[in-house]
gemmi code that builds the backbone of each chain (N, CA, C; Angstrom):
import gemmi

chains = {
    "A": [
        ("UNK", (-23.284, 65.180, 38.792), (-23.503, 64.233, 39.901), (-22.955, 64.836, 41.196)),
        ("UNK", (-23.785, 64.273, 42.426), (-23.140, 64.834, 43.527), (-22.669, 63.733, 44.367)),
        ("UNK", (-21.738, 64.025, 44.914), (-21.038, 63.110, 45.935), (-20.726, 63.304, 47.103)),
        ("UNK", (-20.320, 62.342, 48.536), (-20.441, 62.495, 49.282), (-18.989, 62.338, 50.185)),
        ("UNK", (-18.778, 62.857, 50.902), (-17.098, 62.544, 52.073), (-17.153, 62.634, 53.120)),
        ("UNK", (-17.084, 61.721, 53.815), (-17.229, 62.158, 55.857), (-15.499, 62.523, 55.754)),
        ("UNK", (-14.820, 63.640, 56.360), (-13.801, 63.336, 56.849), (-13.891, 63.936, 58.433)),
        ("UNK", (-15.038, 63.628, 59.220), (-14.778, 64.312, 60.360), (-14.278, 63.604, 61.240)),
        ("UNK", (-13.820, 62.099, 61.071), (-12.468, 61.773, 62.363), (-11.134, 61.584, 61.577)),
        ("UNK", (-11.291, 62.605, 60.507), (-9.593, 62.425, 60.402), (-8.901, 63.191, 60.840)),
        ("UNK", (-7.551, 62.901, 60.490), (-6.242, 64.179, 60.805), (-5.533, 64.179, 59.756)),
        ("UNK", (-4.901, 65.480, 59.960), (-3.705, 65.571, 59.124), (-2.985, 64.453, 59.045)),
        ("UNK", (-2.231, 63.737, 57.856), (-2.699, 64.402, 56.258), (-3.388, 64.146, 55.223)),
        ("UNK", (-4.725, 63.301, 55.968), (-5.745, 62.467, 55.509), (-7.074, 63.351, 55.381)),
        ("UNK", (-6.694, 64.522, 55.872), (-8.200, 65.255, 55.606), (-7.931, 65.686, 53.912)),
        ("UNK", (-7.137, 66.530, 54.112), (-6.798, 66.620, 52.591), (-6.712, 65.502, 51.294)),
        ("UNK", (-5.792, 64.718, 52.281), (-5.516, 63.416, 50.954), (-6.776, 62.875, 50.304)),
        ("UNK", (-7.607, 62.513, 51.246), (-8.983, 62.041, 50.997), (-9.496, 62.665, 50.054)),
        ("UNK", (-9.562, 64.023, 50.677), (-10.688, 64.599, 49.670), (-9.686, 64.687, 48.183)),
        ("UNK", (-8.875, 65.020, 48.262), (-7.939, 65.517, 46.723), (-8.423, 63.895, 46.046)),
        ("UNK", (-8.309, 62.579, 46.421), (-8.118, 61.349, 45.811), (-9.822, 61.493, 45.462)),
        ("UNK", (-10.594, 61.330, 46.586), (-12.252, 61.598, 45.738), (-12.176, 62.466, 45.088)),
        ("UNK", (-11.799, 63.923, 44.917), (-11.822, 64.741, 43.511), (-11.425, 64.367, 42.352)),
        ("UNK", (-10.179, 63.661, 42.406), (-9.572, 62.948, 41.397), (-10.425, 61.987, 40.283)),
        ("UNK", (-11.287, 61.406, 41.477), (-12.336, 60.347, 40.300), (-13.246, 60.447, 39.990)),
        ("UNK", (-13.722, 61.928, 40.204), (-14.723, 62.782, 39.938), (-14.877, 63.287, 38.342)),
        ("UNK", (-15.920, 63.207, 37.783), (-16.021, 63.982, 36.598), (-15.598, 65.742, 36.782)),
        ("UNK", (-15.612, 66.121, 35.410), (-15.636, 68.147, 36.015), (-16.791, 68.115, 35.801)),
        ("UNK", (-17.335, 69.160, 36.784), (-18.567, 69.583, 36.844), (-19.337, 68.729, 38.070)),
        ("UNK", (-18.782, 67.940, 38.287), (-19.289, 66.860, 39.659), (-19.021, 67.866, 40.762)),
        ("UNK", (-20.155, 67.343, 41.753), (-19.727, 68.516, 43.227), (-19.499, 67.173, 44.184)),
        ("UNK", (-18.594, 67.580, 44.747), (-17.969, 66.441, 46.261), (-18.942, 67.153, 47.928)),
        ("UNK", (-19.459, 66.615, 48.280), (-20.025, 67.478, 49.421), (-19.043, 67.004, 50.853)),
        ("UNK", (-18.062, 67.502, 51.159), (-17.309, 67.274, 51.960), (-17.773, 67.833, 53.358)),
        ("UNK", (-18.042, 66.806, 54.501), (-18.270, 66.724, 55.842), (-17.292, 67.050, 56.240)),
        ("UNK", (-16.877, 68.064, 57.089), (-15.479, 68.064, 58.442), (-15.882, 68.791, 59.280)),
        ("UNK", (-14.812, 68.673, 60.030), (-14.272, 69.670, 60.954), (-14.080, 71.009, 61.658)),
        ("UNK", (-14.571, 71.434, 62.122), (-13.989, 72.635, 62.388), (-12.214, 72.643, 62.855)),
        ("UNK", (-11.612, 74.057, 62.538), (-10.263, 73.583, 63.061), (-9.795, 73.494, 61.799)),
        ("UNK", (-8.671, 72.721, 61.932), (-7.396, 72.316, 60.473), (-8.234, 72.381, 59.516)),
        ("UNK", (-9.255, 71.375, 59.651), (-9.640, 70.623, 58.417), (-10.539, 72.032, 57.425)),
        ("UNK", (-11.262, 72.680, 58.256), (-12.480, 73.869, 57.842), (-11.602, 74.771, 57.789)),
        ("UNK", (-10.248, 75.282, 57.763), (-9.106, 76.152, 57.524), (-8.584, 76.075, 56.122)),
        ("UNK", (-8.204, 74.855, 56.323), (-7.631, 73.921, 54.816), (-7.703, 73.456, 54.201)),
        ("UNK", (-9.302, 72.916, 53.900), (-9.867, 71.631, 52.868), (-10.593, 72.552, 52.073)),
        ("UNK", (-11.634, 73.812, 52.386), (-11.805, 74.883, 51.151), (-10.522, 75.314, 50.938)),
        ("UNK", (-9.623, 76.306, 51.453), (-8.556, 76.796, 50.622), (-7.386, 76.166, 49.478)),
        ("UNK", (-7.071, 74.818, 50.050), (-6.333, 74.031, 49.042), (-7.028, 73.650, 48.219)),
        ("UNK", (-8.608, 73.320, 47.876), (-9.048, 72.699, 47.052), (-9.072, 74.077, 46.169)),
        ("UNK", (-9.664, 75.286, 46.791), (-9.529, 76.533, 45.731), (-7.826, 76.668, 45.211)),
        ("UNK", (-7.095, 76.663, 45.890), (-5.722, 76.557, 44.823), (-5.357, 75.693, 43.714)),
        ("UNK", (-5.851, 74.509, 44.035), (-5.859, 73.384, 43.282), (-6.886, 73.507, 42.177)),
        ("UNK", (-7.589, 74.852, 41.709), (-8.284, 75.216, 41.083), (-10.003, 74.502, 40.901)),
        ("UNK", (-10.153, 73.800, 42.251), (-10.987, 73.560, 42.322), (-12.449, 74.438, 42.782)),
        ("UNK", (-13.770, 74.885, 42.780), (-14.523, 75.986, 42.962), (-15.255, 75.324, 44.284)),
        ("UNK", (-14.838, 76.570, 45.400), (-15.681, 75.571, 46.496), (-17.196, 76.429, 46.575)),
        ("UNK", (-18.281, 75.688, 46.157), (-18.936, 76.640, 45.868), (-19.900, 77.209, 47.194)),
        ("UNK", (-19.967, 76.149, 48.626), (-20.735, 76.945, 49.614), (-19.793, 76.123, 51.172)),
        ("UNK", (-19.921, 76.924, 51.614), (-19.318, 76.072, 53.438), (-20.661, 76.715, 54.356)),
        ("UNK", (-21.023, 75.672, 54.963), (-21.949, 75.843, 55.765), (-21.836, 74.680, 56.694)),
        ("UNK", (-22.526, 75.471, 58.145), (-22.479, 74.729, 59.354), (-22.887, 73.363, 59.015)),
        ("UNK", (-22.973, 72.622, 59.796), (-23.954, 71.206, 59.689), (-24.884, 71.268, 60.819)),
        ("UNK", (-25.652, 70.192, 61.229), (-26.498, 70.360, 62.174), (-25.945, 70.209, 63.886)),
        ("UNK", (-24.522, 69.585, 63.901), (-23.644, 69.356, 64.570), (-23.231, 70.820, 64.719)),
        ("UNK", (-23.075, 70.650, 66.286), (-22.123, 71.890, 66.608), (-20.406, 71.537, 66.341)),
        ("UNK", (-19.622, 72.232, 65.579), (-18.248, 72.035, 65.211), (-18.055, 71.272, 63.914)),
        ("UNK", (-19.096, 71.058, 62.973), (-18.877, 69.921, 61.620), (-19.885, 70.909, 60.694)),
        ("UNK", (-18.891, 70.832, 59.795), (-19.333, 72.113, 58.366), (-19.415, 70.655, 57.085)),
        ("UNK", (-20.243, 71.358, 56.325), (-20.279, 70.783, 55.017), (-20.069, 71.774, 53.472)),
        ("UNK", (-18.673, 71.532, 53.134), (-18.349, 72.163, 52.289), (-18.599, 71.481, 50.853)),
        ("UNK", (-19.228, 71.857, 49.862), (-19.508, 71.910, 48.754), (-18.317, 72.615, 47.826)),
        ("UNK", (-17.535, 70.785, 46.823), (-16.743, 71.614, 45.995), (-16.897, 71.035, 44.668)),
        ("UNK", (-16.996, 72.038, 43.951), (-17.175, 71.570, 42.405), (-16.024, 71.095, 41.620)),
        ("UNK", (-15.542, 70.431, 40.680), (-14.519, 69.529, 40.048), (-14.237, 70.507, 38.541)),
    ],
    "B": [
        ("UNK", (-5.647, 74.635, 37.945), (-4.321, 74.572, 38.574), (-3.081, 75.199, 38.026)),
        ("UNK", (-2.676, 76.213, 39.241), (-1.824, 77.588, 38.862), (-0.584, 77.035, 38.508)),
        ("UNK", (0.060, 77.570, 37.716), (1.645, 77.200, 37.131), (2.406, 77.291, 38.474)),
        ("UNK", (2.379, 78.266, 39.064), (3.018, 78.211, 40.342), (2.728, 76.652, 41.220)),
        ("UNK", (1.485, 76.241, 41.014), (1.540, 75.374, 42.011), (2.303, 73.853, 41.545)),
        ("UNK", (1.947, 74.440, 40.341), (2.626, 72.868, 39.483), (4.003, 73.040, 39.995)),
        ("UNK", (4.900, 73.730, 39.596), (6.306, 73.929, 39.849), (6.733, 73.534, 41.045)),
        ("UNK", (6.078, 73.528, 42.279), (6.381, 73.019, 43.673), (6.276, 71.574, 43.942)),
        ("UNK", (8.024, 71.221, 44.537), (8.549, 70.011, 44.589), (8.960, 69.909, 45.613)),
        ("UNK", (8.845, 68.880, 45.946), (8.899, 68.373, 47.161), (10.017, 66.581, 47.287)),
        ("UNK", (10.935, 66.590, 47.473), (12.129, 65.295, 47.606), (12.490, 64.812, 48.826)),
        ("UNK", (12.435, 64.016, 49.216), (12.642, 63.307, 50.417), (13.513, 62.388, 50.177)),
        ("UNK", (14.810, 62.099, 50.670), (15.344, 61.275, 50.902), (15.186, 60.132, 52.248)),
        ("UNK", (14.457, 59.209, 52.008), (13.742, 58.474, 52.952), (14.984, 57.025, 53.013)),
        ("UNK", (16.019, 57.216, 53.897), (16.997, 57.105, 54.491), (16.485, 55.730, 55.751)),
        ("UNK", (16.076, 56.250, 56.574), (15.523, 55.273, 57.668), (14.372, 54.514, 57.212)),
        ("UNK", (14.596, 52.975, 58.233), (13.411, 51.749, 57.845), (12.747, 51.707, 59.077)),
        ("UNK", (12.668, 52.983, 60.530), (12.187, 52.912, 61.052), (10.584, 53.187, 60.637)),
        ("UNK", (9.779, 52.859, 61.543), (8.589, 52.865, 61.580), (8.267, 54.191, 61.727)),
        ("UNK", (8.638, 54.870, 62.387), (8.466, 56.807, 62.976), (8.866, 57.259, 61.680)),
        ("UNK", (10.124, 56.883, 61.580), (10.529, 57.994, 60.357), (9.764, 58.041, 59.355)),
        ("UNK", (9.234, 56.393, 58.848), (8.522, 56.499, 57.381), (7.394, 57.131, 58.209)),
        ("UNK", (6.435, 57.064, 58.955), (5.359, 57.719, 58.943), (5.850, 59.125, 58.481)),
        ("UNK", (6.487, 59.566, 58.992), (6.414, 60.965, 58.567), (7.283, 61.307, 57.265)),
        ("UNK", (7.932, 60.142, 56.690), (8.379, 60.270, 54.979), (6.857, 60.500, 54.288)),
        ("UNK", (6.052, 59.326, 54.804), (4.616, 59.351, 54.013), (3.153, 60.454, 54.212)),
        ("UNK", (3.699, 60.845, 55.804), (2.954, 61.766, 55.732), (3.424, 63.063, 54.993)),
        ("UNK", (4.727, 63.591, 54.954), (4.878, 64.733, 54.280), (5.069, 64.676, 52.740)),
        ("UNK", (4.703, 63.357, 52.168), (4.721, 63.087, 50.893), (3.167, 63.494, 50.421)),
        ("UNK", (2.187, 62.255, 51.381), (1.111, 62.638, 50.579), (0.610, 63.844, 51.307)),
        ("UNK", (0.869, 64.754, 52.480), (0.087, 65.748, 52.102), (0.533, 66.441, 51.435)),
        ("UNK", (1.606, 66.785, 50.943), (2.602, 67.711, 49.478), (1.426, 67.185, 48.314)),
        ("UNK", (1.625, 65.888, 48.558), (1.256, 65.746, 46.847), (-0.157, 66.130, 46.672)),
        ("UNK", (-1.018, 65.850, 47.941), (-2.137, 66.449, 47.641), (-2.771, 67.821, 47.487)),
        ("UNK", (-1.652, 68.847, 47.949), (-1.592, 70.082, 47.390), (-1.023, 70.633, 46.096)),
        ("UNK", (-0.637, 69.533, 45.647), (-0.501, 69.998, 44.245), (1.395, 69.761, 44.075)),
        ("UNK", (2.254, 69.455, 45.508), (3.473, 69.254, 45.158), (3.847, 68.229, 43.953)),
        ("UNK", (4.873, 68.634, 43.160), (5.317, 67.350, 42.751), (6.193, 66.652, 43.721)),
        ("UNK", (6.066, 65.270, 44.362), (6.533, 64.361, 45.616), (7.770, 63.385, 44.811)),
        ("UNK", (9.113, 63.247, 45.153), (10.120, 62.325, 44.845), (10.582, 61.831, 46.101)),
        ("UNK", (10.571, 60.336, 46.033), (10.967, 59.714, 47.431), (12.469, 58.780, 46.752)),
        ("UNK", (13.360, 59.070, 47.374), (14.132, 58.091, 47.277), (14.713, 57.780, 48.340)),
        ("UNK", (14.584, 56.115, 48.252), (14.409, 55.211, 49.425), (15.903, 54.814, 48.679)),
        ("UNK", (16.659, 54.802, 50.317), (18.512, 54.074, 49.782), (18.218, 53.612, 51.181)),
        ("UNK", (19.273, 52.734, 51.745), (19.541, 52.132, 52.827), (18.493, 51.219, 53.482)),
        ("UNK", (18.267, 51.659, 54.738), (17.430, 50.924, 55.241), (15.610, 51.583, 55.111)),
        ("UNK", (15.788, 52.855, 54.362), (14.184, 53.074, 53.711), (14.029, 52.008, 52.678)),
        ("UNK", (14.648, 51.443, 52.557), (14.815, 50.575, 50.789), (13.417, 49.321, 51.519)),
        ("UNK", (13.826, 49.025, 52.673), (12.437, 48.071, 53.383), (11.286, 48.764, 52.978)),
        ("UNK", (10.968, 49.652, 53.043), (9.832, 50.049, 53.135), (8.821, 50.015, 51.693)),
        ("UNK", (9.968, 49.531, 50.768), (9.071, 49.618, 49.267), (9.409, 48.125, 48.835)),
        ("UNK", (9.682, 46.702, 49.853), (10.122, 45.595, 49.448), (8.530, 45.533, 49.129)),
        ("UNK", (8.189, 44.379, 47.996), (6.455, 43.371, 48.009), (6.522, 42.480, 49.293)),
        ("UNK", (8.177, 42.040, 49.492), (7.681, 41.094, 50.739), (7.672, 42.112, 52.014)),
        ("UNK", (6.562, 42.563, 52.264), (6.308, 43.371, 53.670), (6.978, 42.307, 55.078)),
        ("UNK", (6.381, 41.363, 55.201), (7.501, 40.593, 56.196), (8.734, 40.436, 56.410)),
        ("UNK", (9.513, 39.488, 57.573), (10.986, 38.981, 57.537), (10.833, 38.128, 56.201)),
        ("UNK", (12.209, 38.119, 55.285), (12.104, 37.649, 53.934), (13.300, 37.661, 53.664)),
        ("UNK", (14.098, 36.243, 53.123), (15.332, 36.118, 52.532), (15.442, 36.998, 51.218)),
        ("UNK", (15.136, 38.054, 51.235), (15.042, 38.669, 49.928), (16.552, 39.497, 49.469)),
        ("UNK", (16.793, 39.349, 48.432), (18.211, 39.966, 48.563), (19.311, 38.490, 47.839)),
        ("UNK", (20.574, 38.515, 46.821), (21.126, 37.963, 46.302), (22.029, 37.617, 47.159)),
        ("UNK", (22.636, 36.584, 47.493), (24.240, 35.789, 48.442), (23.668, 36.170, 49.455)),
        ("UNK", (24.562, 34.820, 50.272), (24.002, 34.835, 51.448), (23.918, 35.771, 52.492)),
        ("UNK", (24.935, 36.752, 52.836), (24.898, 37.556, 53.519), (23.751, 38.857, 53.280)),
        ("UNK", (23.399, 39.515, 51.839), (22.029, 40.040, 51.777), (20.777, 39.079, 52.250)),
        ("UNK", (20.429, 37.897, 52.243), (19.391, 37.344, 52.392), (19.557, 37.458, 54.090)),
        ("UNK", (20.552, 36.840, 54.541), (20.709, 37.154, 56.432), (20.171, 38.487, 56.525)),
        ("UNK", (20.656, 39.957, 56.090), (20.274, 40.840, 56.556), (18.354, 40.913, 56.186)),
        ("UNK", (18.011, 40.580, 54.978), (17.088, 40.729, 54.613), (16.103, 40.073, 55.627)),
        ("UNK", (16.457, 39.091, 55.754), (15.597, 38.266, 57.123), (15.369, 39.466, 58.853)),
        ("UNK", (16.154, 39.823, 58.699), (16.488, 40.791, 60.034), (16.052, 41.882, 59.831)),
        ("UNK", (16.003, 42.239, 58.718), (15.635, 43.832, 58.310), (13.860, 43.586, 58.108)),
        ("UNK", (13.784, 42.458, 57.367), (12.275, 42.929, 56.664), (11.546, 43.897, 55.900)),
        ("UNK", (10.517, 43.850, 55.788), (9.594, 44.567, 55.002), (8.991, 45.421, 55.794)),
        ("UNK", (8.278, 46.832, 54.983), (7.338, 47.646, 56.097), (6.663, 47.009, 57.171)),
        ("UNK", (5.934, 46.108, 57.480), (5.114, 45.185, 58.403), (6.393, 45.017, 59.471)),
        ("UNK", (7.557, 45.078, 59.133), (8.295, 44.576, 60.220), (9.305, 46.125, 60.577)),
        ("UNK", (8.983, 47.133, 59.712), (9.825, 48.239, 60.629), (9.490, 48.418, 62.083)),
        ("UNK", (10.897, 48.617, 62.673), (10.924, 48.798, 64.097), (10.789, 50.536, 64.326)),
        ("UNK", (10.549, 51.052, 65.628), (10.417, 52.140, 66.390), (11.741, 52.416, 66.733)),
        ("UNK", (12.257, 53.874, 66.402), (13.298, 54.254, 66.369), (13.950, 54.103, 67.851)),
        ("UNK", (13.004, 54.625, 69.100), (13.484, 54.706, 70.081), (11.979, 53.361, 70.906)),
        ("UNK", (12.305, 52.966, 71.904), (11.608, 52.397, 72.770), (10.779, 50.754, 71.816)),
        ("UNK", (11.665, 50.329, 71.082), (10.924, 49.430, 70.479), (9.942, 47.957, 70.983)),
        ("UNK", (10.862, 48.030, 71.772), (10.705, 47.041, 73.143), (10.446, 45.558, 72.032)),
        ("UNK", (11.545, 45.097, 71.500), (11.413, 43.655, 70.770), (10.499, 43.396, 69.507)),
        ("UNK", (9.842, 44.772, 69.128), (9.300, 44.598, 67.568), (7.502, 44.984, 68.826)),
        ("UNK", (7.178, 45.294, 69.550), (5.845, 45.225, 70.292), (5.923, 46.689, 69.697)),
        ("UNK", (6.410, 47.524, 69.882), (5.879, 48.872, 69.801), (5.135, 49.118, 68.860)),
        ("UNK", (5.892, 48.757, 67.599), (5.268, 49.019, 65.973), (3.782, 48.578, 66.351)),
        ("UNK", (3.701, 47.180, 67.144), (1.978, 47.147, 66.690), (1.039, 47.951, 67.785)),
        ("UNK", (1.746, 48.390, 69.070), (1.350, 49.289, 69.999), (0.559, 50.603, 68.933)),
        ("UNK", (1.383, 50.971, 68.422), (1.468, 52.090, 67.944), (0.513, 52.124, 66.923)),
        ("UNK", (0.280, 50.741, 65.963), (-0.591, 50.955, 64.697), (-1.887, 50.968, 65.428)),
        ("UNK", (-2.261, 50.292, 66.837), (-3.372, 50.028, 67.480), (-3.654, 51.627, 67.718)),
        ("UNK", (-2.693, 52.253, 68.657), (-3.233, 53.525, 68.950), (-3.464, 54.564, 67.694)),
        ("UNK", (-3.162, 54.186, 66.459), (-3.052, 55.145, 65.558), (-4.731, 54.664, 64.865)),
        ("UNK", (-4.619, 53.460, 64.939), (-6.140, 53.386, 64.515), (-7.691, 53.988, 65.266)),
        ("UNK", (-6.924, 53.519, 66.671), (-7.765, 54.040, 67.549), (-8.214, 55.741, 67.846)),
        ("UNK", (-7.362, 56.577, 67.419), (-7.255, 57.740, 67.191), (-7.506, 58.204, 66.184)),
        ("UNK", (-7.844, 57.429, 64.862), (-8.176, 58.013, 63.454), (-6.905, 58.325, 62.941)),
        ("UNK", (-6.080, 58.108, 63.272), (-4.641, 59.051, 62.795), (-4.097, 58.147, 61.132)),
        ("UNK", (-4.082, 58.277, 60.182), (-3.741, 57.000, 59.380), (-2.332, 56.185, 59.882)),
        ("UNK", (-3.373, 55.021, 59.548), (-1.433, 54.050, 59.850), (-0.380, 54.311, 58.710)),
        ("UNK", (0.647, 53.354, 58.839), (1.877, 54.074, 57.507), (1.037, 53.074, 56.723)),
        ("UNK", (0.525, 52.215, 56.448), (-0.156, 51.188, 55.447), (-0.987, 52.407, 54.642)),
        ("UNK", (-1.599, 53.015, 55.239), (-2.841, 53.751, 54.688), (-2.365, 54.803, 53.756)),
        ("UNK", (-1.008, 55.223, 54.666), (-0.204, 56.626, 54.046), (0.463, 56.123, 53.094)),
        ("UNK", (0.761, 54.958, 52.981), (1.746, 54.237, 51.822), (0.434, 54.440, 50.826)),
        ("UNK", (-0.530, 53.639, 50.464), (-1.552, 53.447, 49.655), (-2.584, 54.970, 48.978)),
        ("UNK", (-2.086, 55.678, 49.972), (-2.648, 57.123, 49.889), (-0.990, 57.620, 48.766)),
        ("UNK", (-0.029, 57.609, 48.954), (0.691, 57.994, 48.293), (0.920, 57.518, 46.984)),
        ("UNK", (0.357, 56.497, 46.613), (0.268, 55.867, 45.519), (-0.678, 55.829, 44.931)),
        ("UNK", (-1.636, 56.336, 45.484), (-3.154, 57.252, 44.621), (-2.724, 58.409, 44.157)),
        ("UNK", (-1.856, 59.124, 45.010), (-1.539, 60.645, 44.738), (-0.401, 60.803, 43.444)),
        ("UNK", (0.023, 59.566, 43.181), (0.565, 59.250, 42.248), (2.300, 60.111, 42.480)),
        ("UNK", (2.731, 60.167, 43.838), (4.073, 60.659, 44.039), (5.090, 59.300, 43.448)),
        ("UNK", (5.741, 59.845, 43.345), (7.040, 58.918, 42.447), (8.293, 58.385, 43.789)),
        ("UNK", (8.625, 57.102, 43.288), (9.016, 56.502, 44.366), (10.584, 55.839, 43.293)),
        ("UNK", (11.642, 56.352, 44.201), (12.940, 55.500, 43.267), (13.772, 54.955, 44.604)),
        ("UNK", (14.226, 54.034, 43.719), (15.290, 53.019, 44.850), (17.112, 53.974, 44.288)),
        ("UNK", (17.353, 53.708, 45.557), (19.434, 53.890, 45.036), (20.244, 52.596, 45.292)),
        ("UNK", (20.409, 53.162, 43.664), (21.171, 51.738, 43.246), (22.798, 51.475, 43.631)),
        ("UNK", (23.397, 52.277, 44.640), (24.280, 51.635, 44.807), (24.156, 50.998, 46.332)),
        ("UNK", (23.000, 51.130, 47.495), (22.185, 50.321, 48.615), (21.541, 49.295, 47.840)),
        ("UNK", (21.359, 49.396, 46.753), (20.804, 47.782, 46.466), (21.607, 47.052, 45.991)),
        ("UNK", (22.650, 47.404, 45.427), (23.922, 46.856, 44.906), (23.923, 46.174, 46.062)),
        ("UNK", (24.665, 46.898, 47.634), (25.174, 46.203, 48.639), (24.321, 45.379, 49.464)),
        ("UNK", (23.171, 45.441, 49.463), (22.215, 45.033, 49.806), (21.248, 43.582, 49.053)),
        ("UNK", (22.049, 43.440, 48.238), (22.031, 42.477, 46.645), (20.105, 42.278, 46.382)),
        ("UNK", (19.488, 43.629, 46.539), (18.138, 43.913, 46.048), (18.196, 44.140, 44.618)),
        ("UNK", (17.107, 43.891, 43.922), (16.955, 43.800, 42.468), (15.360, 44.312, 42.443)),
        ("UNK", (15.312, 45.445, 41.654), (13.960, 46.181, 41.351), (13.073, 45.767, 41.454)),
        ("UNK", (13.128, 44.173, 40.683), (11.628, 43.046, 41.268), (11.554, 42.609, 42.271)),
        ("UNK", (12.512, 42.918, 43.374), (11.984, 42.845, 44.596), (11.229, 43.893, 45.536)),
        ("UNK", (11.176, 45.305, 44.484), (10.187, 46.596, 45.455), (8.687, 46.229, 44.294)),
        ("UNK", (8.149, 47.207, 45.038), (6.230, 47.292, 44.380), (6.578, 47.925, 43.028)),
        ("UNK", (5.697, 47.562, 42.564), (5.493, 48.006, 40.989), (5.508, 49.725, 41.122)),
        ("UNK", (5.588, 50.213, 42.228), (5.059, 51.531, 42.134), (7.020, 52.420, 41.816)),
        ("UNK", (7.661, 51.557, 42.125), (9.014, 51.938, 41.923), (9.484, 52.149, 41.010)),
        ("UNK", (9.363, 53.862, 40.476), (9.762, 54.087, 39.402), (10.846, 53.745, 38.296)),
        ("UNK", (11.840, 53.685, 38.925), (12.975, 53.857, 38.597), (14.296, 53.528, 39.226)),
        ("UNK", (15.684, 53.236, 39.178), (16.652, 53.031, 40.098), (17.664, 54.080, 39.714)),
        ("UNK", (18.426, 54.591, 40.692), (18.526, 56.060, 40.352), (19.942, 56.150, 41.025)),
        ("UNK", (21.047, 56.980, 40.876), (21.797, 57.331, 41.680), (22.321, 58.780, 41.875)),
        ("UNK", (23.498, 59.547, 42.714), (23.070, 60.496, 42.845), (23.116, 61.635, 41.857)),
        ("UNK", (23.302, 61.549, 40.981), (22.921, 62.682, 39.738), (21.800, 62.776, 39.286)),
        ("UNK", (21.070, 61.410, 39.261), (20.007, 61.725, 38.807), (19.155, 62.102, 39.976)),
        ("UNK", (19.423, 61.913, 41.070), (18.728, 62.411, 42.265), (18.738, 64.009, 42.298)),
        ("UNK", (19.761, 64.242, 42.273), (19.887, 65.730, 42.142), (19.427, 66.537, 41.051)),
        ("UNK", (19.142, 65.996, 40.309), (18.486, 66.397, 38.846), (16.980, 66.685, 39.126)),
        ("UNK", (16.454, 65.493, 39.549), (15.267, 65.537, 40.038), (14.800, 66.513, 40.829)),
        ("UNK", (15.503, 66.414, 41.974), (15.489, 67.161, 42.634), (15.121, 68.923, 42.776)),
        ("UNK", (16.369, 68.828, 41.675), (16.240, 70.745, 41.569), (15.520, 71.430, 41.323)),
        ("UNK", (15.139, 72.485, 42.342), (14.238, 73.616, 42.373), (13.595, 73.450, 43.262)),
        ("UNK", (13.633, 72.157, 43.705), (12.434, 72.069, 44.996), (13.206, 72.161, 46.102)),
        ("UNK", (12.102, 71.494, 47.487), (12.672, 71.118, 48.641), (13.134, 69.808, 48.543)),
        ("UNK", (14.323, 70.091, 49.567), (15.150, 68.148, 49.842), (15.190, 67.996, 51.562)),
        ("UNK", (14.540, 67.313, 51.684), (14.939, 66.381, 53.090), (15.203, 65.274, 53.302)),
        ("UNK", (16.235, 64.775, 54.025), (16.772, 63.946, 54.438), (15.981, 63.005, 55.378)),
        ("UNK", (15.306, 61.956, 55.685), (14.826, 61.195, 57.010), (15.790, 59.978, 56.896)),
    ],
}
model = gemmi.Model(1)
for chain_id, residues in chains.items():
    chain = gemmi.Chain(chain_id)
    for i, (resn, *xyz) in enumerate(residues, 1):
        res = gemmi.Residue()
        res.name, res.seqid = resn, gemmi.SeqId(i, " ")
        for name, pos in zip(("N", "CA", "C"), xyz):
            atom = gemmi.Atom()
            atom.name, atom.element = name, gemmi.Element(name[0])
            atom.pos, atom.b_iso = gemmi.Position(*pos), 0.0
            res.add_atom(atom)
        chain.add_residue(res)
    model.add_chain(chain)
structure = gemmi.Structure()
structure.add_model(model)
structure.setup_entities()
């Protein structure tokens, strides 16, 4: 299943929190398609989710100038 | 999830019932915990407000002199602003501009920390004096603890004081 996350008006430490709590109620094998930021959020929401052994499997622009949509698998 | 990351702890001694301070008890809780920290909060003194069920002013607390303070102190809803409080106005100044900015309020960061499943203990010799009793914090309150077992907990990680 795929799922969906706007976090592009958050801030620290809600960009992260968010997404970690939707991963959480995610099946494995579920992908989260996470909306953000450029900045903090497009710095830190693929890399912690890859530590957290999660697989981010694509980051790409959005149609918005400054808002990426990162794809992470569970 | 790497053994290394499991092992990283994170303790806060959440000391103050100001409004500033807990924001940033709760913000450096849940973003720890959402990186994978293990998060320990122990709330003694006047953080001890911040994990009452009665969020309002509330005679909460055993003999009369805990229930007076308890009325004065209150619940999270009623922490004051460390500096510039201006009569209890700031706190809601502040939740307005924090909403208005996207920034989470401490409500949000409280409820976010309790998804993240960080562990929350009271010290039992501030509730002693304070004549609080465990069924008066949220169910989310692990445990009542004093300082050995704080320090127990504690070890290996980081400790800060707010």
């Amino acid at each position: 299943m795929t799922y969906s996350l706007d976090i592009t008006k958050e801030h620290c430490p809600m960009t992260f929190v968010k997404t970690k709590i939707e991963l959480g109620k995610l099946q494995s094998g579920d992908v989260l398609n996470v909306r953000l930021s450029e900045g903090e959020p497009l710095e830190n929401v693929p890399k912690s989710a890859a530590e957290q052994g999660f697989k981010v499997l694509s980051v790409t622009p959005a149609e918005i100038k400054g808002i990426y949509n990162v794809e992470i698998e569970k | 999830m790497s053994e290394e990351k499991q092992s990283k702890k994170l303790s806060i001694i959440a000391f103050s019932g100001d409004f500033d301070k807990l924001t940033a008890v709760f913000t450096l809780a849940t973003g720890a915990a959402a990186v994978g920290y293990e998060v320990n909060l122990f709330f003694t003194f006047w953080g001890l407000d911040a994990i009452k069920i009665k969020q309002g002013r509330s005679p909460v607390g055993k003999g009369f002199l805990p229930k007076v303070f308890g009325i004065f102190m209150g619940g999270l809803k009623a922490a004051p602003v460390s500096r510039l409080n201006f009569l209890g106005a700031s706190p809601k100044i502040f939740r307005y501009m924090m909403r208005k900015k996207n920034v989470a309020t401490l409500e949000e960061l409280v409820s976010a920390a309790k998804a993240l499943k960080v562990n929350f203990y009271a010290c039992e010799m501030a509730m002693h004096i304070l004549g609080l009793q465990k069924s008066d914090f949220i169910p989310e309150v692990k445990d009542v603890l004093g300082v050995a077992t704080f320090l127990n907990l504690s070890e290996g990680g980081q400790t800060l004081f707010i």
